[in-house]
C-alpha positions as CSV (number, residue, x, y, z in Angstrom):
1,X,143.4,396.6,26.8
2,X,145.9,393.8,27.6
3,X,148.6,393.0,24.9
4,X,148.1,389.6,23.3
5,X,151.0,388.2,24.5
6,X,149.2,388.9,28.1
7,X,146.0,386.9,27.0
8,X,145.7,383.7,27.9
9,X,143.5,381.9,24.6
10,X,144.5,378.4,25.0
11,X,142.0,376.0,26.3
12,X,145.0,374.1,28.2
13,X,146.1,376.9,30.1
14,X,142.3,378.0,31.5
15,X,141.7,374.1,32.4
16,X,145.8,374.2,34.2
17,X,144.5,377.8,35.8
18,X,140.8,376.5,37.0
19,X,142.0,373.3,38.2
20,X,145.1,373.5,39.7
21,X,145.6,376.9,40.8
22,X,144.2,379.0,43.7
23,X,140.9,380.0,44.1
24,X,139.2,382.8,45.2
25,X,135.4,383.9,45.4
26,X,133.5,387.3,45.7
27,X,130.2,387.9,45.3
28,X,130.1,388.4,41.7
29,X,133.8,386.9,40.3
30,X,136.0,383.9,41.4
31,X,139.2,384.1,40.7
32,X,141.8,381.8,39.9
33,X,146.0,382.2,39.5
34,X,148.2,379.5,39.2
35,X,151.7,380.2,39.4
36,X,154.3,378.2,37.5
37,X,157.5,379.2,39.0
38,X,159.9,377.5,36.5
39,X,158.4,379.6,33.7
40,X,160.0,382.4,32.1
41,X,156.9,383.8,29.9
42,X,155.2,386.5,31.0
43,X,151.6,386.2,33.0
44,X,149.0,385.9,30.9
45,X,145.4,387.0,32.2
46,X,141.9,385.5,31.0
47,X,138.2,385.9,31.4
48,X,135.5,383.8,31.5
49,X,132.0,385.0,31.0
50,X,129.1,382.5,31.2
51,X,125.3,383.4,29.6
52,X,123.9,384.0,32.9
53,X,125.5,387.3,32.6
54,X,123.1,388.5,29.9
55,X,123.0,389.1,26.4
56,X,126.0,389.5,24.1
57,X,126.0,393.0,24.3
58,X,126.2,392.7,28.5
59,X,128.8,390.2,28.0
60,X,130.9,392.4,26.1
61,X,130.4,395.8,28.2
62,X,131.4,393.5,31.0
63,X,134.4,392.2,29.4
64,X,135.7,396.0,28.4
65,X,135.7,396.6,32.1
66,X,137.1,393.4,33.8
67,X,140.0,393.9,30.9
68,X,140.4,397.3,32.0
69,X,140.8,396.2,35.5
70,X,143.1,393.1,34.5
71,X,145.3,395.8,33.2
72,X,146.2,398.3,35.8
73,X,146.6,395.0,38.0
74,X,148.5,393.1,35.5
75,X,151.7,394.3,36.8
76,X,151.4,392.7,40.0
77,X,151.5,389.2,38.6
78,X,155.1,387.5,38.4
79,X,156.4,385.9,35.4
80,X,154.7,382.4,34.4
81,X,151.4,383.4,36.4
82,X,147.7,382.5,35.0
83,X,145.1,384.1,36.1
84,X,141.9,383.4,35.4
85,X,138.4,385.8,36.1
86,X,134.9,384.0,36.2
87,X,132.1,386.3,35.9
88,X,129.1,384.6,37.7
89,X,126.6,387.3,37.4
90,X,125.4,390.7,36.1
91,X,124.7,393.1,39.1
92,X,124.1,396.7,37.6
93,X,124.5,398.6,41.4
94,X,128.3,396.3,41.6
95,X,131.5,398.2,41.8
96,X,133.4,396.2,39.5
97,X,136.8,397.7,39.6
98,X,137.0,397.6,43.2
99,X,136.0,393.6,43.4
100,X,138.4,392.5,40.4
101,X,141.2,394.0,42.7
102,X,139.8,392.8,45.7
103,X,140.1,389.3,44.1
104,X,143.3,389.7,42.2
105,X,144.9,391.1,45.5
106,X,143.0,388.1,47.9
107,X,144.8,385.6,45.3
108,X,148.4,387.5,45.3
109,X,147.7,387.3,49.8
110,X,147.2,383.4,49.2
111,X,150.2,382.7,46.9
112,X,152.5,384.9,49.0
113,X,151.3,382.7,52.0
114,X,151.9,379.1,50.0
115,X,155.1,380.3,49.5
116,X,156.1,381.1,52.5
117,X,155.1,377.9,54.1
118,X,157.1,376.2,51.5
């Protein structure tokens, strides 16, 4: 599990993540990390999990494992980072672990590369 103070659980900070940060897509997650350089919090990971996904039992299963994921990956973020994992649907045959790094690690490639060109 993620500590609290890892979890992101305000509304403002999914909408700041989802808007303005970088996006990635997979076949069954986008992901979404927003990096605000000038903070000194820690990065804070979220999930969102729509109905499509199933029931709330599915939902939850789901949520276990993408938090599970979040947290060996959590490390990599740097201080004042959002991310943001949308689930967009429920593939039973899916390797879940491997795509949430994929995407966590496509969107760490991208902000490494915005930087650079900065």
């Amino acid at each position: 599990m993620l500590a609290k103070t890892a979890r992101l659980t305000k509304s403002g900070d999914f909408a700041r993540a989802t808007k303005s940060g970088i996006r990635y897509s997979s076949a069954n997650f986008v992901g979404y990390l927003y990096i605000n350089s000038d903070s000194n919090e820690s990065a804070r990971a979220g999930l969102i999990i729509s109905k499509s996904v199933g029931g709330s039992v599915a939902r939850h299963r789901l949520a276990r494992k993408m938090r599970h994921c979040l947290r060996e990956e959590y490390s990599n973020l740097q201080p004042g980072a959002l991310l943001v994992l949308r689930c967009l649907n429920n593939s039973s045959e899916t390797d879940y672990p491997t795509e949430v790094r994929e995407v966590i690690k496509s969107l760490l490639k991208k902000a490494y590369e915005r930087a650079a060109k900065r």
